[in-house]
N, C-alpha and C positions, 0 to 999 in steps of 0.2 A: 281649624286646628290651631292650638294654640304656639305660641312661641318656644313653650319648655320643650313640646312635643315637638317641634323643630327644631331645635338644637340637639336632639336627645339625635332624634332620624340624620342630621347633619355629622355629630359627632362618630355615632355607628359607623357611615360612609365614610369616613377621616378615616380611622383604625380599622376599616376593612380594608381601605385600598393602599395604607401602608404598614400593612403585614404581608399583601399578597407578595413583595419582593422574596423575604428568605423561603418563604413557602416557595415559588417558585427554583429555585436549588435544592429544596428538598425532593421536587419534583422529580425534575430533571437528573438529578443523580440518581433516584431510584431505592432511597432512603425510605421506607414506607415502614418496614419493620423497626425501626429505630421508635419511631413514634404511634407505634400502634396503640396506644394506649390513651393518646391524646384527644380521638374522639366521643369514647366514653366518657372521659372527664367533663370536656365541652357542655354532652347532653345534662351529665350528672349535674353541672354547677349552673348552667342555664336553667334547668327546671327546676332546680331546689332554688333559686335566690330569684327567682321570674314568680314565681309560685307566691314564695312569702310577698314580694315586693307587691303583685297585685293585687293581695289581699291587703295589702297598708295603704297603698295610693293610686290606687285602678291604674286605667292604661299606661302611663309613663313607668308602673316598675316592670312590664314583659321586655320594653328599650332598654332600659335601668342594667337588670337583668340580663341581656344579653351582653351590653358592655362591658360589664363585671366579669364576666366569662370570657371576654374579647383579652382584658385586661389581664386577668389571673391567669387564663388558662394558655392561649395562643400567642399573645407578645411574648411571655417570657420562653414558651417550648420551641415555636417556630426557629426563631433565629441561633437558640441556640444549638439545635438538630443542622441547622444551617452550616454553621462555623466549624461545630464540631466536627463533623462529616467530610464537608466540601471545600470551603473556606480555610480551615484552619486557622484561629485563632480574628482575635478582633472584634471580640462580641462586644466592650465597656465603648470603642469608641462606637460602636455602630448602633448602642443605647445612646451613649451620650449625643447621637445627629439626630436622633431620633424624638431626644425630649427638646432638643434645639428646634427642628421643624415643629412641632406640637405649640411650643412658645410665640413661634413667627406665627400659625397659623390662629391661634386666639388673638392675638393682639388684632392681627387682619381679621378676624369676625368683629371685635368690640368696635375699631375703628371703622367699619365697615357699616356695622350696625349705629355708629352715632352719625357718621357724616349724612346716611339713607334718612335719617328722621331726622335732618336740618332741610330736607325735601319737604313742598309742603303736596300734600296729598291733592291739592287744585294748582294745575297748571295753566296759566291760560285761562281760566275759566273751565276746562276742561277738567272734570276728575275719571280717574278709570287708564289710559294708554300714557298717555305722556307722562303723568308722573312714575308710571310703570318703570318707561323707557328711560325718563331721567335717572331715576333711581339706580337702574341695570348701569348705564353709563358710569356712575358715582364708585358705585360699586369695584365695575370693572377698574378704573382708575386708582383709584385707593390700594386694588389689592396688589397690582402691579408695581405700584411707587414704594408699596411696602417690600414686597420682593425684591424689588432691584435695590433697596435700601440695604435689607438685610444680608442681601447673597451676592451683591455682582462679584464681591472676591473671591466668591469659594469655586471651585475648579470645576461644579457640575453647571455653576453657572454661565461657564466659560466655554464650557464644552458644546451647552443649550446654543449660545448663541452663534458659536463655531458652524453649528448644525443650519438653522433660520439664515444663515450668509450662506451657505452651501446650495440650500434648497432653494434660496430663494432668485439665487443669480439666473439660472436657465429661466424661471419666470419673469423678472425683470426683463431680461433680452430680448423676449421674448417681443413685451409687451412696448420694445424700443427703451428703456425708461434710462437704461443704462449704456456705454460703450462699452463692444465686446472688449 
């Protein structure tokens, strides 16, 4: 598989799992009639632009194509079925974290993806696990140093780590590492 085809599969998984938030309010309030119409659109715009796109560039336009449907149809109805309903009001800034996270999160694939290829593919004489695991390491590190770059001042990041101090004290204790 190639690399488009992984970012395409990568990208997908980005915009599915940060749309699942206002969808989740829409949920939960019981709002289902508000937006009954949404899934027809979905089907409508997925298979009409999945359709053309495969015929132009085989398998990456049925990805292509769903994106474009992720993008068109669900970003802009979800949240605002969300706000309107639930929420009440708040939709520009909750786009505007929304193209803020998307930003943090390309820079963290580019960066991600040039530090992984200053890896060289033979470790040790070894190629196959360790440059695997080095890589994973690199990875890990990068994307983290980028996060904490870009977020430790915003409030969920405060709150995240409020969380891991909380959680992690009974562990700690536990494990002697700390006094109670």
């Amino acid at each position: 598989m190639g690399t488009f085809i992984t970012v395409l599969i990568s990208l997908r998984f980005y915009l599915d799992i940060m749309r699942k938030t206002p969808w989740m309010f829409c949920e939960a309030a019981g709002i289902y009639w508000n937006g009954k119409t949404k899934p027809i659109w979905e089907v409508v715009v997925n298979l009409v632009t999945s359709l053309i796109l495969v015929k132009l560039i085989g398998m990456p336009g049925i990805f292509i194509g769903t994106i474009i449907t992720i993008i068109v149809v669900d970003i802009p109805i979800e949240p605002y079925l969300a706000f309107k309903y639930v929420l009440n009001g708040g939709l520009l800034k909750y786009y505007l974290k929304y193209l803020k996270y998307l930003l943090v999160t390309v820079v963290m694939y580019v960066a991600t993806y040039f530090a992984c290829n200053l890896v060289p593919n033979v470790v040790g004489g070894f190629a196959g696990i360790w440059p695997f695991v080095l890589k994973a390491i690199v990875a890990v590190v990068v994307t983290n140093v980028i996060i904490v770059i870009t977020m430790f001042k915003t409030e969920e990041f405060k709150y995240t780590i409020g969380l891991v101090k909380q959680y992690s004290k009974p562990v700690l204790k536990k494990l002697r590492l700390i006094k109670s």
